[in-house]
N, C-alpha and C positions, 0 to 999 in steps of 0.2 A: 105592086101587089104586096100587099102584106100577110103573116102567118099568125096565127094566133094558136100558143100551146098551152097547154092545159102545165101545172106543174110539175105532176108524173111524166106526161110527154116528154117535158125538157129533157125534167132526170134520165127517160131512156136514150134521149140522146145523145146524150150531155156526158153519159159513162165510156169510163174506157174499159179495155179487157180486160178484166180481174177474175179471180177464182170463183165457184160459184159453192154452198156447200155440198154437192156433191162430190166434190175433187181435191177439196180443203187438207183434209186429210192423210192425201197422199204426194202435199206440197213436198214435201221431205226427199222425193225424188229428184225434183226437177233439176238443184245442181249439179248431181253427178250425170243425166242421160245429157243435160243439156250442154254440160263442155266436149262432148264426145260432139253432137249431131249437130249442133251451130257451127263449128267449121267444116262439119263434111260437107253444109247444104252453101255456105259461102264458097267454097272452094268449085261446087258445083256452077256457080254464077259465075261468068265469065265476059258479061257487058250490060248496060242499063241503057236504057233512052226514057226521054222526057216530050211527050205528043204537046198538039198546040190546046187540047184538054185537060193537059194539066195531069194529065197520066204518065206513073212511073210502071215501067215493066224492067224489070229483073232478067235477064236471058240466060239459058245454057249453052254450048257450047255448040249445038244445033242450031241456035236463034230461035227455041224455042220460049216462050214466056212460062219461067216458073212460079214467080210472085209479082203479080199487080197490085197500084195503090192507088186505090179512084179516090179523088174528093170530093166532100160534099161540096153542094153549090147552095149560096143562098141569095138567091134573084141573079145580082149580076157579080158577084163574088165570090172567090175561090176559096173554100177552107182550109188552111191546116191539117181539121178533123177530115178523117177518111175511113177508109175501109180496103183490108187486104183480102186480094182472091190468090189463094195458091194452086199450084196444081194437081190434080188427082194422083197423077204421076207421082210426088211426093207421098201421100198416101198410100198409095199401091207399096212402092219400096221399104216403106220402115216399118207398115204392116207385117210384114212379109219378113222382114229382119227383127223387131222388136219382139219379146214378150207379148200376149194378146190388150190389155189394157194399156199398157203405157202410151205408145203414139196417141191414141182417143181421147188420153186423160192431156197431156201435155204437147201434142202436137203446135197446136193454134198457138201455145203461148215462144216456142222456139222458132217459129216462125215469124212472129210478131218480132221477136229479139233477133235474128238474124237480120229482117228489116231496117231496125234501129240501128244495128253497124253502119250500116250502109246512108241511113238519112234519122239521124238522132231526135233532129227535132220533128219527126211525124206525131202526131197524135192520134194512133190505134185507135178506132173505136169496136170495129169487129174485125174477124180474123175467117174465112170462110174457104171451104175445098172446093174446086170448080173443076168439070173437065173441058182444059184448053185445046183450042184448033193450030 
């Protein structure tokens, strides 16, 4: 089977997580919230596994999954490119601890970077809050 993309199509998929300009703006933050709350959320992790889908989860100390990394598939091939699901639970907490915009504006991206510790050469393409079972 083949796919046929338009060249907009590509480019949506073809991007990684960047700024958008509504947030642009307020990049100015991100170094300081983010050396604070990248190793709180590492330190929160406390074991990975790797399924036979090619799924990384992230676990806490529960064995619950904080951050997954699904890849994309194309026919019978595993990508690289992927996509992170975190958990609401993350949300819930630093809502709750942060200032009201900060986590909303920079969440996704400290998550994406705490991922990268852990597995450098992934390739983010989105970064998204899920609530895990």
């Amino acid at each position: 089977m083949k796919y046929i993309f338009t060249e907009s199509q590509y480019k949506l998929i073809s991007e990684k997580v960047e700024r958008t300009w509504r947030d642009k703006e307020h990049e100015h933050q991100y170094p300081k919230l983010s050396s604070k709350l990248i190793p709180l959320i590492s330190n929160m992790i406390k074991s990975y596994n790797e399924d036979d889908e090619h799924r990384i989860a992230l676990r806490d100390s529960d064995n619950k999954i904080l951050i997954l990394f699904l890849p994309y598939r194309y026919s019978d091939k595993v990508s690289e490119n992927g996509e992170i699901y975190y958990s609401r639970k993350l949300d819930n907490m630093f809502e709750e601890m942060l200032p009201h915009p900060l986590w909303l504006r920079h969440g996704k991206y400290i998550i994406q970077d705490v991922y990268n510790s852990y597995f450098p050469d992934a390739n983010i393409m989105d970064v998204k809050s899920v609530q895990m079972v």
